[in-house]
C-alpha positions as CSV (number, residue, x, y, z in Angstrom):
1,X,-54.2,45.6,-148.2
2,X,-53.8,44.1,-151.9
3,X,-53.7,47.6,-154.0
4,X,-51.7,50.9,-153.6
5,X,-52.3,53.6,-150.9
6,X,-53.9,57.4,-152.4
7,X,-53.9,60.0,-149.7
8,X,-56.1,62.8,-150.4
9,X,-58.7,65.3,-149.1
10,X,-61.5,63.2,-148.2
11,X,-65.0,64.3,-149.3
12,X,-68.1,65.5,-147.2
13,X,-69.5,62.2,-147.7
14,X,-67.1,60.3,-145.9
15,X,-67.0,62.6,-142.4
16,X,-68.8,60.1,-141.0
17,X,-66.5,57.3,-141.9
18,X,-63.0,59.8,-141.4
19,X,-65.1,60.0,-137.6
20,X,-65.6,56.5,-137.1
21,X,-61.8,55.6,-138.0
22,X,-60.5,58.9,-136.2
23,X,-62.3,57.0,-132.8
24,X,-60.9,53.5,-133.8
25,X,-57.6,54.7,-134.3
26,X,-57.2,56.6,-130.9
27,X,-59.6,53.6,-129.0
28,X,-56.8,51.0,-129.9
29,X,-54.3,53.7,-128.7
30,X,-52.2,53.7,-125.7
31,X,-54.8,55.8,-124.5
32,X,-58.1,53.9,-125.5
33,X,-58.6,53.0,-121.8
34,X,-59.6,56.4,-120.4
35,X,-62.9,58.0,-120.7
36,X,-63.5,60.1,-123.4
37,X,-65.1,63.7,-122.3
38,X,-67.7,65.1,-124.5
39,X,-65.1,67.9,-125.9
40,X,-63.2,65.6,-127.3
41,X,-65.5,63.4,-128.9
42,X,-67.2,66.4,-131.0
43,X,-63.3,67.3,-131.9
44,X,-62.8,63.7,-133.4
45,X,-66.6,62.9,-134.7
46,X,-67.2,66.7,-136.2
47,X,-65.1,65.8,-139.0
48,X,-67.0,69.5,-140.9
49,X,-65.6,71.5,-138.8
50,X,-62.1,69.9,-138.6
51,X,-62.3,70.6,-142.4
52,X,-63.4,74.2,-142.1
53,X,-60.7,74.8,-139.9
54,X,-58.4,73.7,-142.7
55,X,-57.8,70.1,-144.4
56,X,-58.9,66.1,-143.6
57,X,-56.6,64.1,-145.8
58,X,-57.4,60.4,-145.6
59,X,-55.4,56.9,-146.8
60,X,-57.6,54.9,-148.9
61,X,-57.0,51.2,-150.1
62,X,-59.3,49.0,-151.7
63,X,-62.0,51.2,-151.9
64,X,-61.7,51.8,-147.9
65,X,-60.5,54.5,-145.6
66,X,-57.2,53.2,-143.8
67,X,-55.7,56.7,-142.2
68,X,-56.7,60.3,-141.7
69,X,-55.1,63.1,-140.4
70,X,-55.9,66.8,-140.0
71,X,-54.0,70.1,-140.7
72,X,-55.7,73.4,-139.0
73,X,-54.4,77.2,-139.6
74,X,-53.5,78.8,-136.0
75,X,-56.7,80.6,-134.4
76,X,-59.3,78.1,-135.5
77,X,-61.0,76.2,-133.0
78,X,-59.2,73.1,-133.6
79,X,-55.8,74.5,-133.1
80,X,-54.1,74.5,-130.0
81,X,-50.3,75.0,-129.9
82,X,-50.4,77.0,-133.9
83,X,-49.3,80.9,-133.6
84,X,-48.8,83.3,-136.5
85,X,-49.0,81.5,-139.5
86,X,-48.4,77.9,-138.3
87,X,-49.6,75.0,-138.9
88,X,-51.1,72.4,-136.5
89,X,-51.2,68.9,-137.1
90,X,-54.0,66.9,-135.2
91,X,-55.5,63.4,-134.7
92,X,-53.4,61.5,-137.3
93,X,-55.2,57.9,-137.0
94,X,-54.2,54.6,-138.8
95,X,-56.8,51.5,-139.0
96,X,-55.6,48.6,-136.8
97,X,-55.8,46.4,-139.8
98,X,-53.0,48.9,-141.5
99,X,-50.6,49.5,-138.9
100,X,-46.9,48.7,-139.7
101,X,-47.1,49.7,-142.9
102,X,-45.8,53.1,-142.8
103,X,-49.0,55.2,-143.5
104,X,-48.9,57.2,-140.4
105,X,-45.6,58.5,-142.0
106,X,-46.9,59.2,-145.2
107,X,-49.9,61.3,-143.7
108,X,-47.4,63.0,-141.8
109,X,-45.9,63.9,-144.8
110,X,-48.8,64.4,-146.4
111,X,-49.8,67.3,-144.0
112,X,-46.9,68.8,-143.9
113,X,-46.8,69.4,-147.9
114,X,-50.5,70.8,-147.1
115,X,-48.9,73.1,-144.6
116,X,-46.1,73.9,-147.7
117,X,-49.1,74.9,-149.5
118,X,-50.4,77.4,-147.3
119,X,-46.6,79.0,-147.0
120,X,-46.8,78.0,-142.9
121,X,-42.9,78.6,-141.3
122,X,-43.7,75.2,-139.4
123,X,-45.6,73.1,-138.3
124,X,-46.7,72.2,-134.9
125,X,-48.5,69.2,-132.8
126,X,-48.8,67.6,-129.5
127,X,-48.9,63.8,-128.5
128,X,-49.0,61.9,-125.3
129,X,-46.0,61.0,-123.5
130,X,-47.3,57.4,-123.4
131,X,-47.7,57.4,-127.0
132,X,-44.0,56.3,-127.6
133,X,-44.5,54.8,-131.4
134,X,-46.0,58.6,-132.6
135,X,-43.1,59.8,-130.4
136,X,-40.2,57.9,-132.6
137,X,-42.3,58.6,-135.8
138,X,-41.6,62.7,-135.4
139,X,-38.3,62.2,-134.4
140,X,-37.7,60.8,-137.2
141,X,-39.4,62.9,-139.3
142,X,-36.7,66.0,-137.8
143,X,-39.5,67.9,-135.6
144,X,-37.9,69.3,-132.6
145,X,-39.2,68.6,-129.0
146,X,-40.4,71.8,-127.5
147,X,-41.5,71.0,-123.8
148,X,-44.2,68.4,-122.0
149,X,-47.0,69.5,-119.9
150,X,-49.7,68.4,-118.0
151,X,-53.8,68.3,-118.5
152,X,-55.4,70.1,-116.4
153,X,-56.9,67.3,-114.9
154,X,-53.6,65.5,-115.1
155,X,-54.3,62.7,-116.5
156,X,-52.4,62.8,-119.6
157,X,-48.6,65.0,-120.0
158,X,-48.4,66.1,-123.7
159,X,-45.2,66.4,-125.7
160,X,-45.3,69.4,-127.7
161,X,-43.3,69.3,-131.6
162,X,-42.3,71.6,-133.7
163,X,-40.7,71.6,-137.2
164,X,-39.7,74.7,-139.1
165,X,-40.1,74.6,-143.1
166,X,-39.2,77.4,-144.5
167,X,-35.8,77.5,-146.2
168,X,-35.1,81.1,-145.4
169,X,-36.9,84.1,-143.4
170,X,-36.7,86.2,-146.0
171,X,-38.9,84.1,-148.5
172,X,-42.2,82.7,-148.4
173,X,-43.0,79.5,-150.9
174,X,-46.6,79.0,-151.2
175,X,-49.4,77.9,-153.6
176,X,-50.4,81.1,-155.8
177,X,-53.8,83.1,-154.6
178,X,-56.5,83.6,-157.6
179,X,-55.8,87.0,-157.3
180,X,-52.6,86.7,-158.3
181,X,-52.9,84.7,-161.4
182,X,-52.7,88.3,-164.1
183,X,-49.3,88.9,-161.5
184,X,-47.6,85.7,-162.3
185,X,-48.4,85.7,-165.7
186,X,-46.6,88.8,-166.4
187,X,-43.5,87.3,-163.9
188,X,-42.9,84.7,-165.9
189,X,-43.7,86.3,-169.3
190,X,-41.0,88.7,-168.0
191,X,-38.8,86.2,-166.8
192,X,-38.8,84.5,-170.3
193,X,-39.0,86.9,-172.9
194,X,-36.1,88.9,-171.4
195,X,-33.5,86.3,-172.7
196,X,-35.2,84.0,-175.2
197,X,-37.0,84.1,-178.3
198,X,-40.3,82.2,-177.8
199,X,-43.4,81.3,-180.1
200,X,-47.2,83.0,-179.2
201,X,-48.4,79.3,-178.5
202,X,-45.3,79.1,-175.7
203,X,-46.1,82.6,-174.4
204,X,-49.9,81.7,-174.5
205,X,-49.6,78.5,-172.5
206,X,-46.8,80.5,-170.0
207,X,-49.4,83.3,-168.8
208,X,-52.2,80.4,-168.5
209,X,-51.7,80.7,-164.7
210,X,-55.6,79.9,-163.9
211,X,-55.4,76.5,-165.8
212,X,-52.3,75.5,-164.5
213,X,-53.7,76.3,-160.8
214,X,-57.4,74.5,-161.4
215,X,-55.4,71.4,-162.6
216,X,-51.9,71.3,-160.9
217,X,-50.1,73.1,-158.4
218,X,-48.6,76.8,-158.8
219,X,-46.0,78.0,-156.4
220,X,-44.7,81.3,-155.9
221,X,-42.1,82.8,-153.6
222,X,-42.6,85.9,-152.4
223,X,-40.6,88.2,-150.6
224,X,-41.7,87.9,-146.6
225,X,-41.3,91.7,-145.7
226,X,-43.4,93.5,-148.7
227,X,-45.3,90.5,-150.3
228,X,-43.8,91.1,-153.6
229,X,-43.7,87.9,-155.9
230,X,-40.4,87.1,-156.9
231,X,-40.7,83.6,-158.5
232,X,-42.6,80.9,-159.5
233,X,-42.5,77.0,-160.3
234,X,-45.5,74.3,-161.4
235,X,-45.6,70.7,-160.2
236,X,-48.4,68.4,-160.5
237,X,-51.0,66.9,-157.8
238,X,-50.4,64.1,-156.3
239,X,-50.6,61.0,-158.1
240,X,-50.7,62.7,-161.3
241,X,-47.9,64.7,-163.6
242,X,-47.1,67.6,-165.7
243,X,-45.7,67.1,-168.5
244,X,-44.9,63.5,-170.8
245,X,-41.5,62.9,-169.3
246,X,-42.2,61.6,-165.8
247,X,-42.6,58.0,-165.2
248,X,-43.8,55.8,-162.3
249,X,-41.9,57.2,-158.7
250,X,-41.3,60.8,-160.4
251,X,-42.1,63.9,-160.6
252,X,-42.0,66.4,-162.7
253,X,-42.3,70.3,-162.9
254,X,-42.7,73.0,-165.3
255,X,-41.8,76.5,-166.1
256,X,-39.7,77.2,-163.3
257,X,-39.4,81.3,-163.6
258,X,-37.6,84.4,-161.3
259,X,-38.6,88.0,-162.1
260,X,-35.5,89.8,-163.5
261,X,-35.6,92.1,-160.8
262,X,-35.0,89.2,-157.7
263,X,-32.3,87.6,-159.9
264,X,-29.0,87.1,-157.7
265,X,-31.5,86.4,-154.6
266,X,-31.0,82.6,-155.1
267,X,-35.3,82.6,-155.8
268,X,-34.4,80.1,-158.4
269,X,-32.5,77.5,-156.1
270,X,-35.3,77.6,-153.3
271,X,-37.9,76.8,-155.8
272,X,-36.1,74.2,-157.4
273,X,-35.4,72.7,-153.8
274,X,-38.6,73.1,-152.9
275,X,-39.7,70.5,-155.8
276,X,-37.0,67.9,-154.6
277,X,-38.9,68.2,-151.5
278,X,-42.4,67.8,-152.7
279,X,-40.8,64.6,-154.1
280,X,-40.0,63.4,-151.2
281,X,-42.9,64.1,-149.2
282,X,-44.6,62.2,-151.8
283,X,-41.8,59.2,-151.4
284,X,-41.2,59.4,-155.2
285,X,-37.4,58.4,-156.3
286,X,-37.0,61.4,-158.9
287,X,-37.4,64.8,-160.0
288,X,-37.2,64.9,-163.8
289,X,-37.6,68.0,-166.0
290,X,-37.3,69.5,-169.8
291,X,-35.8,72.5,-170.7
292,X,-34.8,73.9,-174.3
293,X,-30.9,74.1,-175.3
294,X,-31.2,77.8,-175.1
295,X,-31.8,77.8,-171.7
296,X,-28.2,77.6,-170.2
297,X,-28.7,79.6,-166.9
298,X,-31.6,77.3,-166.0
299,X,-29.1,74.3,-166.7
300,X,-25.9,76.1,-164.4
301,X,-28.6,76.3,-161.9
302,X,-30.2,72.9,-162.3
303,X,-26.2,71.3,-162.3
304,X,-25.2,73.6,-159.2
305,X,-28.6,71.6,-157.4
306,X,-27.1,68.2,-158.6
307,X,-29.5,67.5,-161.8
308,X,-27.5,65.7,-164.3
309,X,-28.6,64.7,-168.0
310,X,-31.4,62.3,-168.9
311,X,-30.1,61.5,-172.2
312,X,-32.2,58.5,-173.3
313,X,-35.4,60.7,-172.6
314,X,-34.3,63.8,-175.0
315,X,-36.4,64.1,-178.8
316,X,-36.5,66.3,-181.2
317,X,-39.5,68.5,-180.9
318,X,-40.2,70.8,-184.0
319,X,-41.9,74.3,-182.9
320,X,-42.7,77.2,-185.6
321,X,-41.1,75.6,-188.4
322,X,-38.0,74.4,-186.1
323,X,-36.5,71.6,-184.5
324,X,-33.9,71.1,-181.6
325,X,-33.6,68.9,-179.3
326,X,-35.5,69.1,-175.9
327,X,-33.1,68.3,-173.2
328,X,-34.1,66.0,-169.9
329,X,-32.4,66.3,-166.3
330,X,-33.0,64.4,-163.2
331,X,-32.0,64.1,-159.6
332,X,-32.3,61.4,-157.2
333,X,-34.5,62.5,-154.2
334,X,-32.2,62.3,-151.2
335,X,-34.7,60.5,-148.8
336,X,-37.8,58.1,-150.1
337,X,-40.5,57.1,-148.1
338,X,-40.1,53.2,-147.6
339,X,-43.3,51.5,-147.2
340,X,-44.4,48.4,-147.4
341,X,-47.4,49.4,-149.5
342,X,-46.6,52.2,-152.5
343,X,-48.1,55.4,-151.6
344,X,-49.3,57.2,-154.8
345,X,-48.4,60.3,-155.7
């Protein structure tokens, strides 16, 4: 491969080719050798219904499909270990030609941010016990072993994982619902106005929740028990960015806001945690971010966390007839994807 890796959803055009390289990958697998009942072969060829059942994300390079792997919400017909609200990862595949060069970590990853997405307390998935290099890839990745079980037919024991991703029981982090767009505008306008003097334009561009949500991602956090929204953060997409500041291997996020009434619930630490880990998922270095010099409980919050200054990235900015100086912070992302190839993002 001569050109950087993009994971992303792959497109109704390309079931066909996600199919063909789903029965390549597992073929050249420990595995390849047994015969392949007809169940199985419509779970790895009917790449639509995979996709209805949740999301195909596929590794392309050069214009060609390297990697695939599939995330399915518990009670679809894909799913077989997921309860509750789990996720379920399933028949993560590398090309031949593209092994060894860490992909099928990054589309581990990968699913598990799309599992962050949909707010899932874990995520779950099953291998075989002969399958020792997908074995050592989600130990490392910090699932936990569960138990190993037969087939009915015995032919191949299965090694059940699990790994939990929610920081706390009592909050949910997920990607904001279009019905709750009018909700978290009037959070964060809230959230703002209650301490600092801001401009229409700022307020305007605060409350755009829709835009934000068509374009990049919106979390909120939400209490578990009653649903009630108590915060909310913006990053962007991968392989794109927010805001001006960000440079190559960083990310960035944006308006980073806790209802008055959840202050003191530490809201404002999980979300801004929860961007460190996006990072990483993502195998990006930094997390980079502005904020204005009135902001000083956003900046004891960002220090506690470990963000220190980005000096040589602050400018003046001039807004309703004034100018002050928009400061930059940054933290190093704790663990980076190393690959051999740069996964974008």
């Amino acid at each position: 491969m001569t050109s950087p890796v993009l994971i992303r959803e792959a497109q109704p055009s390309e079931y066909d080719a996600v199919g063909r390289l789903t029965e390549e990958g597992f073929a050249t697998g420990p595995y390849g050798h047994l015969p392949v009942s007809e169940e199985r072969r419509r779970l790895v060829t009917d790449v639509a219904a995979r996709a209805a059942s949740g999301v195909v994300l596929v590794a392309e390079s050069d214009s060609a499909l390297v990697g695939t792997v599939t995330v399915v919400r518990a009670g679809t017909p894909q799913a077989r270990l997921a309860t509750g609200d789990e996720a379920e990862l399933r028949l993560l595949a590398v090309s031949p030609a593209a092994r060894g060069l860490g992909l099928g970590r990054a589309l581990a990853n990968a699913a598990q941010e799309v599992a962050l997405e949909w707010g899932a307390p874990a995520i779950v998935l099953d291998t075989g016990s002969l399958n020792l290099t997908a074995q050592s890839l989600y130990d490392s990745l910090g699932y936990e072993r569960l138990r190993s079980h037969a087939d009915p037919d015995g032919r191949i024991t299965h090694v059940d994982y699990r790994l939990p991703l929610a920081a706390r029981d009592d909050v949910v982090v997920r990607l904001v619902r279009p019905d709750e767009y009018e909700a978290v505008a009037d959070l964060s306008e809230r959230a703002y106005t209650i301490e600092y003097e801001i401009s229409d334009d700022y307020l305007a561009s605060i409350r755009d929740i829709e835009s934000r949500a068509i374009e990049h991602q919106v979390w909120v956090a939400a209490d578990a028990a009653s649903g009630a929204l108590l915060g909310t953060v913006a990053t962007p997409r991968r392989g794109n960015t927010i805001s001006p500041l960000a440079q190559d291997g960083e990310l960035d996020f944006r308006l980073l806001a806790v209802d008055p009434v959840a202050r003191g619930r530490g809201i404002g630490d999980i979300l801004t945690r929860h961007t460190i880990e996006i990072a990483r998922l993502r195998g990006l270095e930094r997390v980079v971010m502005n904020s204005g010099p009135q902001m000083v409980g956003a900046h004891r919050l960002y220090e506690k966390v470990g963000f220190g200054r980005l000096s040589e990235r602050e400018r003046i900015i001039e807004v309703g007839g004034r100018s002050f100086l928009l400061l930059a912070f940054t933290i190093d992302v704790p663990v980076r994807l190393r690959l051999d190839e740069k996964i974008a993002g």
